[in-house]
C-alpha positions as CSV (number, residue, x, y, z in Angstrom):
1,X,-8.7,-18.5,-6.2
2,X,-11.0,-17.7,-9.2
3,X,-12.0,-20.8,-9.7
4,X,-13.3,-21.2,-5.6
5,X,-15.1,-18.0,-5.7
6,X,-16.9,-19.4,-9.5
7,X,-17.9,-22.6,-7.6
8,X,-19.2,-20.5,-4.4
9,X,-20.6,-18.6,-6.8
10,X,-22.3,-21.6,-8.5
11,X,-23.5,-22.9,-5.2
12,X,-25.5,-19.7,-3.9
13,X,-27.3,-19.6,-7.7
14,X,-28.2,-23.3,-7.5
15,X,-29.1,-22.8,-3.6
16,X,-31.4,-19.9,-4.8
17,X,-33.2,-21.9,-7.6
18,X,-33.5,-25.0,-5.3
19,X,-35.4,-22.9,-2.6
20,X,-37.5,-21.3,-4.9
21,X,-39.2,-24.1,-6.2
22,X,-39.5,-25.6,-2.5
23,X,-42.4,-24.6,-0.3
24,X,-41.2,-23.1,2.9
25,X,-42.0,-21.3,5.8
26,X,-41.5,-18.0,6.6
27,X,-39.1,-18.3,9.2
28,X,-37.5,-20.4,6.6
29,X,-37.9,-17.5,3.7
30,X,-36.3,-15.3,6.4
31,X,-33.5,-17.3,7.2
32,X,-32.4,-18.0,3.8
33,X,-32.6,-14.4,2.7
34,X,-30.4,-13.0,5.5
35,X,-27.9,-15.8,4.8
36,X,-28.0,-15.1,1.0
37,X,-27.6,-11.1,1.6
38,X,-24.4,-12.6,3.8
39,X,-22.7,-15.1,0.8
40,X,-24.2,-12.3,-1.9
41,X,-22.0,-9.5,0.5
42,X,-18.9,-11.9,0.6
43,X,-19.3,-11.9,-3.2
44,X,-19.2,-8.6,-3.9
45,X,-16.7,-7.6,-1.5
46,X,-14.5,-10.5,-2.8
47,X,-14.2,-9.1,-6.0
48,X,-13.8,-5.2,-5.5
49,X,-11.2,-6.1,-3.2
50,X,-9.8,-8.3,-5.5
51,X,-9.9,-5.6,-7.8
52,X,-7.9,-3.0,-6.0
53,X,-5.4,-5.8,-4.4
54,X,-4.7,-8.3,-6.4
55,X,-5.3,-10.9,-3.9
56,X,-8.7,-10.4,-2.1
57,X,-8.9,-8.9,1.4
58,X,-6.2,-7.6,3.3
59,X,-5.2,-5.4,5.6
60,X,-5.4,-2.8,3.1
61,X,-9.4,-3.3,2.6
62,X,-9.9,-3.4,6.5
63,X,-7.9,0.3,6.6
64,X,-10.1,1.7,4.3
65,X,-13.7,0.5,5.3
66,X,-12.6,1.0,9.1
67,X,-11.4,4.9,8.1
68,X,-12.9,5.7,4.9
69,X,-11.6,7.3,1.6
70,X,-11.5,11.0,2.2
71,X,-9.4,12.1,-0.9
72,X,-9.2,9.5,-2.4
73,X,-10.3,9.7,-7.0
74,X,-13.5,7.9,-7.5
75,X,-13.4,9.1,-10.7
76,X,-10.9,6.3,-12.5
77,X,-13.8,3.2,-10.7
78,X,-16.6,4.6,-11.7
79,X,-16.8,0.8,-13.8
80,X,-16.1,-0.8,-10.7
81,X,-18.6,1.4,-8.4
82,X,-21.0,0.8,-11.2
83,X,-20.9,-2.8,-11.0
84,X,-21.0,-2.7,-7.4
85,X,-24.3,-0.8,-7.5
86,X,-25.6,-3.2,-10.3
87,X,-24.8,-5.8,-8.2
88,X,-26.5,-4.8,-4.9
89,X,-29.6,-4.0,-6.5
90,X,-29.5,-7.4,-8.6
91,X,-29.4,-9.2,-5.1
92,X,-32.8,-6.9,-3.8
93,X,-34.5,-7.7,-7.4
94,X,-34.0,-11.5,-6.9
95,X,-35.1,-11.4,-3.1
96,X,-38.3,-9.2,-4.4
97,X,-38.8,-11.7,-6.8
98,X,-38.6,-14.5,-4.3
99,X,-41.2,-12.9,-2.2
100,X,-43.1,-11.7,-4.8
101,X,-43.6,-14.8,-7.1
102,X,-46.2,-17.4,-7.4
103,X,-44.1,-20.2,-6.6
104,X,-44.5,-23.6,-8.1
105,X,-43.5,-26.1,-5.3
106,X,-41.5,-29.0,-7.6
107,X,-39.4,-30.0,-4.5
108,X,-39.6,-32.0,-1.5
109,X,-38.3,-30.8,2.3
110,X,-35.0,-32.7,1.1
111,X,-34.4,-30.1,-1.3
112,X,-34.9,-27.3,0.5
113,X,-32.6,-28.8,3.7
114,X,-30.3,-28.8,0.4
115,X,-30.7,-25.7,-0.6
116,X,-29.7,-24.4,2.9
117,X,-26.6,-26.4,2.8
118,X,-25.5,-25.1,-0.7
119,X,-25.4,-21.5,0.3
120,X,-24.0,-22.0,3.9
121,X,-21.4,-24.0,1.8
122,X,-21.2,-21.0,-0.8
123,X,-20.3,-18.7,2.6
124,X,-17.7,-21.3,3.8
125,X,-15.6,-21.7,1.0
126,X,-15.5,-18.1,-0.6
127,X,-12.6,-16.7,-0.4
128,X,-13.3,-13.5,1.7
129,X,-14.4,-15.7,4.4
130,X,-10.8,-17.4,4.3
131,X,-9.2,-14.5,4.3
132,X,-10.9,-13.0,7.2
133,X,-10.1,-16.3,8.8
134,X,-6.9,-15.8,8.7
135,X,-6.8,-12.4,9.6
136,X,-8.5,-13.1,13.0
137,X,-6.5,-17.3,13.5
138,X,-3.3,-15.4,13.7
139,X,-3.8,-13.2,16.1
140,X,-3.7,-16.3,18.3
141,X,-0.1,-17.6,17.7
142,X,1.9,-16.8,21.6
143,X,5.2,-15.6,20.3
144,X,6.7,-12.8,22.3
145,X,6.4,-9.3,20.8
146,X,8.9,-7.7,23.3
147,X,12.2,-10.2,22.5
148,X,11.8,-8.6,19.3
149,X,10.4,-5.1,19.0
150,X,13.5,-2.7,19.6
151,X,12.7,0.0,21.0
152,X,13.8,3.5,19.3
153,X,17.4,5.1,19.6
154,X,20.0,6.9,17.5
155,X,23.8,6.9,18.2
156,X,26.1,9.5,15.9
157,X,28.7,7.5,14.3
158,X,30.2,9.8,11.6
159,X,29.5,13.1,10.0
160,X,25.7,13.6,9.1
161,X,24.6,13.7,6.1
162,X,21.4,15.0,4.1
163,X,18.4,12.9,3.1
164,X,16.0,12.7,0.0
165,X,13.8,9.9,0.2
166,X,11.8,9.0,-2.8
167,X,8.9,6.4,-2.6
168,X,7.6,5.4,-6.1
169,X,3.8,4.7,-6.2
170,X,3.3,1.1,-6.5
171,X,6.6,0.6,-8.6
172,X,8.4,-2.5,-7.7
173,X,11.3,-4.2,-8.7
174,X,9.3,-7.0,-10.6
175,X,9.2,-4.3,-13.4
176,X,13.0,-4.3,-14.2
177,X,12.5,-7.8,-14.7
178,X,13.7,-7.6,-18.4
179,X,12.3,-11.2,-19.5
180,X,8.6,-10.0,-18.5
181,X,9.5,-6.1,-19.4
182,X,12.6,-5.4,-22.0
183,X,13.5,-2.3,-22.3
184,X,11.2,-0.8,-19.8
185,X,13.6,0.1,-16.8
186,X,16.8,1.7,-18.0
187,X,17.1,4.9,-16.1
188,X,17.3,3.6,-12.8
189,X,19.2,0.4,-13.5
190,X,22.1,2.7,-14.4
191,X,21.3,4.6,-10.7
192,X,21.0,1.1,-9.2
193,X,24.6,0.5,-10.8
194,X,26.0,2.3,-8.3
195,X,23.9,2.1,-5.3
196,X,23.4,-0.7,-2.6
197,X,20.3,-2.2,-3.7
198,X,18.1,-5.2,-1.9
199,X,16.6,-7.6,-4.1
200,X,14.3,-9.5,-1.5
201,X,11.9,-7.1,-0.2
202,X,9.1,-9.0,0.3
203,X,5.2,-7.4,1.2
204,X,3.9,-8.4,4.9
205,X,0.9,-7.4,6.8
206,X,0.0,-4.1,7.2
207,X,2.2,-2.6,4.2
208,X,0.2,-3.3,1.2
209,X,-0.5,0.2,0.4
210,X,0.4,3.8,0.5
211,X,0.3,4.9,4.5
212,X,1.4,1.2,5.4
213,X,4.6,1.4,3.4
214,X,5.0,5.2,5.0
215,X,4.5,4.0,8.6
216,X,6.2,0.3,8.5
217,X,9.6,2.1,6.6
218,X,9.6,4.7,9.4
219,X,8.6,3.5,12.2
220,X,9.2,-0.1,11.7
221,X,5.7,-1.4,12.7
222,X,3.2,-2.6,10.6
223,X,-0.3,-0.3,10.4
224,X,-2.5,-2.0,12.4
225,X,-5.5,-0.1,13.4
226,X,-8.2,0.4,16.1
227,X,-11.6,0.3,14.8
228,X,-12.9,3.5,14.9
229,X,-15.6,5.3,13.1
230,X,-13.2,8.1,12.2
231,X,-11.9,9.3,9.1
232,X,-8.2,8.8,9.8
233,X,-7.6,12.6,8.8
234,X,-10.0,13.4,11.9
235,X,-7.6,11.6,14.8
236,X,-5.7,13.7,16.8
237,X,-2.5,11.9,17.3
238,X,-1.6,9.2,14.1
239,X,0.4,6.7,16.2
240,X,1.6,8.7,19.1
241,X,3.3,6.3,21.1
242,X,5.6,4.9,18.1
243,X,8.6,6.5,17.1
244,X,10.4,6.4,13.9
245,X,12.8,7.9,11.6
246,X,11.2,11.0,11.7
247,X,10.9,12.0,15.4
248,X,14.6,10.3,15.8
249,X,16.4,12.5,12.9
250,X,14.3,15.4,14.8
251,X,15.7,15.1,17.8
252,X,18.8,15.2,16.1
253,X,18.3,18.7,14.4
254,X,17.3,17.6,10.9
255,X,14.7,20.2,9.3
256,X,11.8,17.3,7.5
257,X,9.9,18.1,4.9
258,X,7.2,15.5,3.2
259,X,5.8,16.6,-0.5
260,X,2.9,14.5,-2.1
261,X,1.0,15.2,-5.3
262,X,-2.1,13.6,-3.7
263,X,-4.2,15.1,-0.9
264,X,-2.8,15.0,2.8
265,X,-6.1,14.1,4.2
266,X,-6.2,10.7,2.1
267,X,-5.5,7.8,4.4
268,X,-4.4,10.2,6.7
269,X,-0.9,11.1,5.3
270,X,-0.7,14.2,6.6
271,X,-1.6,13.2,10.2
272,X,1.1,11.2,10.0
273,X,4.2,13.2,8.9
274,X,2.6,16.0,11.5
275,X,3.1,13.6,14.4
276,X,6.3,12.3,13.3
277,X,8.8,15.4,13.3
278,X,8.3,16.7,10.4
279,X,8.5,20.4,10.2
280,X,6.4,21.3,7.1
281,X,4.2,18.8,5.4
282,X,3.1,19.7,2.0
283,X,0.1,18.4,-0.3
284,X,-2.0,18.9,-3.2
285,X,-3.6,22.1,-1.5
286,X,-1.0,24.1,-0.3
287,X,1.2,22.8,-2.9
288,X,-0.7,24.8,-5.3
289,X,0.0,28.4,-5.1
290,X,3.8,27.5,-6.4
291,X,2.3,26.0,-9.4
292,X,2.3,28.5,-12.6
293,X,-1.2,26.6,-13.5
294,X,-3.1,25.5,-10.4
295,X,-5.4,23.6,-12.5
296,X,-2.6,21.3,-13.8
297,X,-3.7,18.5,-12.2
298,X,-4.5,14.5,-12.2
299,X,-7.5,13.1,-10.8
300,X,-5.0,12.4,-7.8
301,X,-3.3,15.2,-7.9
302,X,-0.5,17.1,-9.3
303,X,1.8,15.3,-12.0
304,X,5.2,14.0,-10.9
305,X,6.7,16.4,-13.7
306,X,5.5,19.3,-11.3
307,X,5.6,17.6,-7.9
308,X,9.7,16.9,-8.8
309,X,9.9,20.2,-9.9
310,X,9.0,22.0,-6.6
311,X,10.5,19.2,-4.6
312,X,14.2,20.1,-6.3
313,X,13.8,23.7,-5.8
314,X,13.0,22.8,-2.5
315,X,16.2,20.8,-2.2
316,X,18.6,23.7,-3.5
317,X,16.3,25.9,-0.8
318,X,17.3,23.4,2.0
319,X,21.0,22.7,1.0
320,X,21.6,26.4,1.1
321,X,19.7,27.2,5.0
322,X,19.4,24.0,6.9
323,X,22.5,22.5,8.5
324,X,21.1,19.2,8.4
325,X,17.5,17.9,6.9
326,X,15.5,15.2,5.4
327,X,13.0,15.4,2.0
328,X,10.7,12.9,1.4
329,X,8.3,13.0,-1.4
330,X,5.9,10.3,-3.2
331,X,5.4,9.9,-6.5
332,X,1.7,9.4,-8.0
333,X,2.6,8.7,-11.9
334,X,2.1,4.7,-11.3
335,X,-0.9,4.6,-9.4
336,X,-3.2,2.1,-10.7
337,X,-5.0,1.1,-12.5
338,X,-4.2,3.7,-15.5
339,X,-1.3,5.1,-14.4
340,X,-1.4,9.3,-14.5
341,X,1.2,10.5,-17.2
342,X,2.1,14.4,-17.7
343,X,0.8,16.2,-21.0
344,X,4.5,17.0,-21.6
345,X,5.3,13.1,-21.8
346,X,2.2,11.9,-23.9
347,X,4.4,10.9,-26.5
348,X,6.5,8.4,-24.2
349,X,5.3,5.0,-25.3
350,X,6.8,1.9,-24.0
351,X,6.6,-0.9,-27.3
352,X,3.4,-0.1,-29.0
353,X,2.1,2.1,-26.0
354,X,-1.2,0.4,-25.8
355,X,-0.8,-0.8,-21.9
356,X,-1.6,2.5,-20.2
357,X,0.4,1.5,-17.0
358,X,3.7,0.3,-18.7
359,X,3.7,4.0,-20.5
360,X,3.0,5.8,-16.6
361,X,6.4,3.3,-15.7
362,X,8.3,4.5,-18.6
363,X,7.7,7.7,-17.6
364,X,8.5,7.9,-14.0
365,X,11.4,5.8,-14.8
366,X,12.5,9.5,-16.6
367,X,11.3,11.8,-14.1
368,X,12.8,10.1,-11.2
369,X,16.1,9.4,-12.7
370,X,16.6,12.8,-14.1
371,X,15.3,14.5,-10.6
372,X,18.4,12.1,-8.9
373,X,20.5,13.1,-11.3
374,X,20.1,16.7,-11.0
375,X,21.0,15.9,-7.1
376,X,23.8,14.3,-7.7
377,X,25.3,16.8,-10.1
378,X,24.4,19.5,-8.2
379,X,26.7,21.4,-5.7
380,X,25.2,19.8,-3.0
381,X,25.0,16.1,-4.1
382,X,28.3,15.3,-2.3
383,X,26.4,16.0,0.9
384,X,23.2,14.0,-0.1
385,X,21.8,10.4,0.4
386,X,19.3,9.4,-1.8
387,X,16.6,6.3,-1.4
388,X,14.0,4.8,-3.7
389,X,11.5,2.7,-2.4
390,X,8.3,1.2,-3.5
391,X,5.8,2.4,-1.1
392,X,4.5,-0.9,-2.0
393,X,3.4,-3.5,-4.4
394,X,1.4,-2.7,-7.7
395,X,-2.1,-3.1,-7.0
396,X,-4.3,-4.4,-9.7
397,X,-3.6,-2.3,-12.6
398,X,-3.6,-3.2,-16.6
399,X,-0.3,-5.2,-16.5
400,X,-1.5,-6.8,-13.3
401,X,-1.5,-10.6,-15.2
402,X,2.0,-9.9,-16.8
403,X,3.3,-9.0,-12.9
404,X,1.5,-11.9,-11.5
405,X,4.4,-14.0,-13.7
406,X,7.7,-12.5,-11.7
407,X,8.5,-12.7,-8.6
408,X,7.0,-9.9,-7.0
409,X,9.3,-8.1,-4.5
410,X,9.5,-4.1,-4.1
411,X,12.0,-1.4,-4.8
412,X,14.7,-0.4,-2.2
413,X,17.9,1.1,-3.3
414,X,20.7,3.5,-1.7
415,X,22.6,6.1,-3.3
416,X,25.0,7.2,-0.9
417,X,28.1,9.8,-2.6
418,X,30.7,7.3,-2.2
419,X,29.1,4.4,-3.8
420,X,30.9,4.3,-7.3
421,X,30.6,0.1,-7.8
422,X,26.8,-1.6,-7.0
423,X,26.1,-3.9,-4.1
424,X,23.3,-6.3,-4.5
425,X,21.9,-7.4,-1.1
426,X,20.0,-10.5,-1.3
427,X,19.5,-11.1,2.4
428,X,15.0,-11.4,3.0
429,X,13.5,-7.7,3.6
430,X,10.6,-6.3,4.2
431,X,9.7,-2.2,4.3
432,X,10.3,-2.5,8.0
433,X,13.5,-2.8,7.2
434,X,14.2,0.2,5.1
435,X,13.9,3.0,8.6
436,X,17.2,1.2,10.3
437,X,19.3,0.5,7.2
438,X,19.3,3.7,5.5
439,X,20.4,5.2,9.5
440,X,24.3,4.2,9.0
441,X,24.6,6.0,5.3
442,X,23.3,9.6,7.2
443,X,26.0,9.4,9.9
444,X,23.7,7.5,13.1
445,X,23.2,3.6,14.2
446,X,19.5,3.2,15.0
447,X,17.1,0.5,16.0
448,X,13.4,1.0,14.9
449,X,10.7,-1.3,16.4
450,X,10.7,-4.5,14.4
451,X,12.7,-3.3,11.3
452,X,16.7,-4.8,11.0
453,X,19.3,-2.8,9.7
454,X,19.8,-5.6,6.5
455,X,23.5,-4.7,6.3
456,X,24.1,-5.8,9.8
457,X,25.6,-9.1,9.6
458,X,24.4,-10.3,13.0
459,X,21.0,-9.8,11.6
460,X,19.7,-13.1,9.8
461,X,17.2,-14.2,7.8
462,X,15.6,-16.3,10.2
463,X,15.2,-13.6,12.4
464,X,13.7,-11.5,9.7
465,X,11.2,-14.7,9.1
466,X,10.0,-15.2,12.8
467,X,8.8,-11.1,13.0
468,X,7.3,-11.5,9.5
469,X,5.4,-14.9,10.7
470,X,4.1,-13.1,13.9
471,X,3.2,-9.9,12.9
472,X,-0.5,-10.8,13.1
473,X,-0.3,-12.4,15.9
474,X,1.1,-9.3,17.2
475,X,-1.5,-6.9,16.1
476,X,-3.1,-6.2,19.9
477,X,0.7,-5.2,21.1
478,X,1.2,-3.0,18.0
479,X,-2.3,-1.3,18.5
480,X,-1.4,-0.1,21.5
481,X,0.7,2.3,20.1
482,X,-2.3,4.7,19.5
483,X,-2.8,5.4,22.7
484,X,-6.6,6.1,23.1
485,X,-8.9,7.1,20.4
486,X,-12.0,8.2,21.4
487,X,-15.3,7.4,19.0
C-alpha cells in the first residue's frame, strides 16, 4: 500500500511539472487544478487516515467525518493536524504559483494530453479511491439479510447471574503474543487460565473503533450510519429500532450501569447506552464530583486507576441493592497513539520502557487484573460474570509495526465462577458475536441480530463467514434501524 500511494504520489508531481511547462488554455488550467485539488485531497486524506487506522479508510473515517469529533483530544495530533494544514496550504502555494508564473512553454499538446493522464492515473490508483470503491461495490452483492439477522429474544434457562463487562481500549490479543511481546501480558494470562477464551475474533465492518465495538457486541449489527450533518451526540434516538443486550437484560430486571473515563458526547457514547436500557450512564463529567482531585485527568479523560476505582465501589454498591444488574465500563489507558498511564504507575516500564504504548499495556494489564481480582475475591464474586473484550483493534500507535507482524485478532474472554480449568475456543468470531455468547453464562438463551452464540455447536464457521462477507452489502437493511433522522 505505501508503495502505490508513493507512485500516485510520483504521478501527480510529474503531472504538475509536465503542465506547467505546456501552454494551455484556461479551460484547460481550470480543469487540471480542480482535478489536482481532487488527487492532492485523496492524498492527504489517505494518509491521516492511515494514521489513525492502520489501513487507510474505513468505516471508521466515514463515522467520524459524517458525525464529527465532539470530545474527542486534539491535543496528542497536534503533529498530524499540523501536517495536515502544511499540506493544504502547500497544494494553494503551488496552484498560485501555477497561475501566477511566467511560464516557459518547453512542451508540445502531447505533453500536456500527458500530463492530464498522469494525474487522473494518480486519482485512480491511490488507495483511498480503492477503498471507497469497495465500500460503495459491496453494497451491491444480493444476499438475503433476513435468512440471517435473528431477531432479538431472551429465554431464562437457570439462575441469573450478575454482569461486569470490561472493554479494554484497543487492547487485543495480538499483544499476549509472547514471540512479538515477552513478558508483557502476565496478569491476564493467569485470568485467561481459567476462563473460556476465543482466539479468533476477527475485525469486520463497522467495528473498527470505540462505538462500533459497543454497538456490534450489543446489539449484534455493525454501525452503519445515515449521513447526516449531525454531531452524533445531537440525535435523538442512537439506533432505536435495534435491540441488544441492554434493552433485553432490561426487560428482564437487570439495573445497567455504563462508566467511561472519556466524555459521553464523543462518538456519541452516551446516546447510545441511554437508548439501550441502561439506567445510569456515567462519563468524564458527572464522573467528577466522586473524584478526591477533579483535575486528575488525561487529555481523554480520567486514568483507569481512578475510573476502576469508582467502578468497584460501584460494584460493592450494586451487589448489596440490586437483585440483578449489569456494569460495563471502558478502559482508556491504551488509547493510541501514546497510551495514557497514571502518575502512580510512572515507574512501570515494560523492557527498557522507551515504547510509550507497550508501558500504557503493561499497565492496564495491572489495573484490570487486580480490579477482577478484587471481584472475584470479594463476597460477591460467586454471583458475578466477568468479560474482557477489546472494543477493538489497536489503531496506529508506536508499536503499530511490531503488531502489524502477529496475527491480529481481539480480546474476548469469560470468567464465569465455576470456571476452574481454561477453555480455548478457536471457532471464527467477530464482536458480533460476543452479545449472544456471554447470554448462557448470566442464566438466559438469546439471539441478537447477526451475532452467533460461538459455543453453540450448530453454529459454524461458515455461517459466521457468509454474515461477515455480506455485511456491506447489507448496509441499506441495517440503516434502517435508525428510524428517521431529520437534518
Amino acid at each position: 500500500m505505501i508503495y502505490i500511494i508513493g507512485l500516485s504520489f510520483v504521478l501527480i508531481i510529474l503531472a504538475f511539472y509536465f503542465f506547467l511547462y505546456t501552454k494551455s488554455s484556461f479551460p484547460q488550467e481550470i480543469s487540471f487544478n480542480i482535478i489536482f485539488i481532487i488527487s492532492f485531497a485523496l492524498h492527504v486524506t489517505f494518509f491521516v487516515s492511515y494514521y489513525f487506522t492502520g489501513e487507510g479508510v474505513n468505516d471508521a473515517v466515514l463515522y467520524h467525518i459524517n458525525y464529527g469529533l465532539a470530545g474527542a483530544s486534539f491535543l496528542e495530533y497536534w503533529k498530524v493536524i499540523l501536517l495536515t494544514i502544511i499540506a493544504i496550504v502547500l497544494m494553494f502555494l503551488l496552484l498560485h504559483y501555477l497561475f501566477t508564473k511566467d511560464r516557459k512553454y518547453e512542451f508540445g499538446k502531447k505533453i500536456l494530453y500527458l500530463s492530464f493522464i498522469l494525474i487522473i492515473l494518480s486519482m485512480i490508483i491511490n488507495p483511498t479511491s480503492y477503498d471507497l470503491y469497495e465500500i460503495f461495490r459491496n453494497r451491491n452483492k444480493k444476499v438475503s439479510f433476513d435468512k440471517y439477522y435473528q431477531e432479538p429474544t431472551i429465554e431464562k434457562i437457570e439462575e441469573s447471574k450478575n454482569l461486569v463487562f470490561i472493554y479494554t481500549e484497543s487492547l487485543e490479543r495480538t499483544y499476549f503474543d509472547q514471540e512479538l511481546y515477552p513478558g508483557l501480558i502476565e496478569g491476564l494470562k493467569e485470568l485467561q487460565n481459567r476462563s473460556v477464551y476465543f482466539t479468533d475474533i476477527r475485525q469486520v465492518p463497522g467495528t473498527s473503533w470505540t462505538i462500533g465495538g459497543m454497538v456490534s457486541s450489543q446489539l449484534g449489527i455493525p454501525l452503519f450510519t445515515p449521513i447526516t450533518s449531525k454531531e452524533m451526540h445531537e440525535i435523538d434516538d442512537f439506533l432505536p429500532l435495534a435491540e441488544g443486550v441492554g434493552d433485553l437484560l432490561n426487560k428482564e430486571g437487570y439495573y445497567l450501569s455504563y462508566y467511561g473515563g472519556a466524555e459521553l458526547k464523543f462518538q456519541g457514547k452516551g446516546k447510545f447506552y441511554k437508548n439501550h436500557g441502561f439506567d445510569e450512564v456515567y462519563g468524564e463529567n458527572n464522573l467528577r464530583p466522586f473524584m478526591s482531585d477533579p483535575d486528575y485527568l488525561s487529555n481523554w479523560g480520567l486514568y483507569d486507576s481512578t475510573l476502576l476505582d469508582l467502578a468497584y465501589d460501584k460494584y460493592q454498591y450494586l451487589s448489596k441493592t440490586k437483585d440483578k444488574f449489569g456494569l460495563f465500563l471502558v478502559t482508556l489507558g491504551t488509547h493510541h497513539p501514546y497510551g495514557h498511564v497514571p502518575n502512580e504507575y510512572k515507574d512501570v516500564k515494560y523492557k527498557d520502557g522507551e515504547n510509550s504504548i507497550l508501558n500504557a499495556v503493561k499497565v492496564t494489564d495491572i489495573l484490570i487484573t487486580d480490579f477482577v481480582k478484587d471481584i472475584m475475591n470479594s463476597k460477591y464474586g460467586d454471583d458475578t460474570v466477568i468479560v474482557i473484550a477489546s472494543d477493538h483493534l489497536a489503531m496506529r500507535n508506536t508499536a503499530f509495526d511490531t503488531l502489524e507482524k502477529g496475527k491480529r485478532r481481539n480480546l474476548f474472554m469469560i470468567l464465569s465462577p465455576e470456571r476452574e480449568k481454561p477453555i480455548e475456543i478457536t471457532k471464527r468470531g467477530s464482536t458480533l458475536d460476543i452479545g449472544p455468547t456471554i447470554m448462557p453464562f448470566l442464566g438466559y438463551e438469546a439471539n441478537i441480530g447477526l451475532g452467533r452464540n460461538l459455543l453453540n455447536e450448530t453454529v459454524s464457521s461458515y455461517e459466521i463467514k457468509k454474515i461477515h462477507d455480506n455485511l456491506i452489502s447489507w448496509k441499506r437493511e441495517i440503516q434502517k434501524f435508525w428510524g428517521e433522522i431529520s437534518e
